[in-house]
C-alpha positions in Angstrom: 104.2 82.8 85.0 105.3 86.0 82.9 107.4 88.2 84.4 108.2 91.4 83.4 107.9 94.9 83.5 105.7 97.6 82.1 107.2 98.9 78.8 109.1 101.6 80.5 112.8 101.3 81.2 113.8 100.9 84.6 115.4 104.4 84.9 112.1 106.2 83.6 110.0 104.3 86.3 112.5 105.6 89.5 112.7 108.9 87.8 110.5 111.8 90.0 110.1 108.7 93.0 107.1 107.4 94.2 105.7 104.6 96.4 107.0 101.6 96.5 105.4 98.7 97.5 107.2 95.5 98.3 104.7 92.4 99.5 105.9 88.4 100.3 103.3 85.7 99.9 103.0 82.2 100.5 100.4 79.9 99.3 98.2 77.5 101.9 99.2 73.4 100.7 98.8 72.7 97.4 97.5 76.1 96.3 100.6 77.8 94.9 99.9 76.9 91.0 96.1 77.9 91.5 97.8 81.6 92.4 100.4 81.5 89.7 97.5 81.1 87.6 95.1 83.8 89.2 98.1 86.2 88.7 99.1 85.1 85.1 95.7 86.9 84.6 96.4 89.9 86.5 99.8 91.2 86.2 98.9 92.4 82.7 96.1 94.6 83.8 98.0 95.7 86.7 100.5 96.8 84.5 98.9 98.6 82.1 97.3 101.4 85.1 98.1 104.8 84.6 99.5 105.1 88.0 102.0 102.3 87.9 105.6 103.1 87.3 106.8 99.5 87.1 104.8 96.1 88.8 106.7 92.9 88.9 106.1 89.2 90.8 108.0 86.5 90.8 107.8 83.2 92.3 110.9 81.3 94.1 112.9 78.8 93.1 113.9 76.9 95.9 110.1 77.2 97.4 107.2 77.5 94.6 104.4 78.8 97.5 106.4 81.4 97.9 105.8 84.9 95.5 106.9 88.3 95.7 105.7 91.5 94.5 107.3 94.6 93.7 105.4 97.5 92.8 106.2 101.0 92.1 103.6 103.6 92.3 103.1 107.4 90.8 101.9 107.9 94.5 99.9 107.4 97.2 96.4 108.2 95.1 97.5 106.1 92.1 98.2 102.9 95.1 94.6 103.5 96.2 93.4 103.1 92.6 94.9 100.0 92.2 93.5 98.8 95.0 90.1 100.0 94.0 90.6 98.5 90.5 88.0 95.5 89.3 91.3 93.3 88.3 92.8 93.7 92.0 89.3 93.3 93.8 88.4 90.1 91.2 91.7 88.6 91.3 93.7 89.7 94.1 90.9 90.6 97.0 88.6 87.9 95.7 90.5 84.8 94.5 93.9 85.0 95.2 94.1 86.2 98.6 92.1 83.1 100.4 94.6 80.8 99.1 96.9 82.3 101.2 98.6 81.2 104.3 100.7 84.0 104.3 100.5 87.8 103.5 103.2 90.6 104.4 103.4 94.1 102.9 105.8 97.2 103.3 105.6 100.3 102.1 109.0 102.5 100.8 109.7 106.2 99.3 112.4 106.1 97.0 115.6 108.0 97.8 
């Protein structure tokens, strides 16, 4: 799985806040390289939205069904877009997120 940010250094994504997004997954049995495949395909496109300041997932070491996101956000409005985009609702909301066992989310302004 690729993981990196959008082309923007990390200082220019905190710089004026925004909405910060942090979310824990873990796959159902036998499902975790399915995901890492699913999101292969869409971290790109999630990246490249206007609204996103910096979007990054990983996958842990010591536990491979495990992933986490972290996701900074222009704001409120440019969250809601991604979550209204075709890439989220085809890969996240429509293949990705039955695979799941587990799904947490938390939502952060930056200080």
């Amino acid at each position: 799985m690729n993981h990196y940010a959008t082309q923007k250094s990390l200082s220019d994504a905190v710089d004026g806040g925004g909405l910060l997004v942090v979310a824990q997954w873990e796959a159902k049995p036998d499902e975790a390289d399915k995901i890492a495949g699913i999101l292969d395909r869409f971290l790109p496109e999630a990246q490249r939205e206007e609204g996103v300041k910096l979007f990054l997932i990983s996958r842990a070491k010591d536990n491979p069904a495990q992933f986490l996101f972290y996701e900074l956000f222009r704001d409120e409005a440019a969250f809601r877009a991604h979550q209204e985009s075709a890439h989220f609702k085809t890969y996240i909301a429509g293949q990705a997120l039955p695979l799941l066992a587990k799904r947490e989310r938390a939502q952060y302004g930056l200080l």
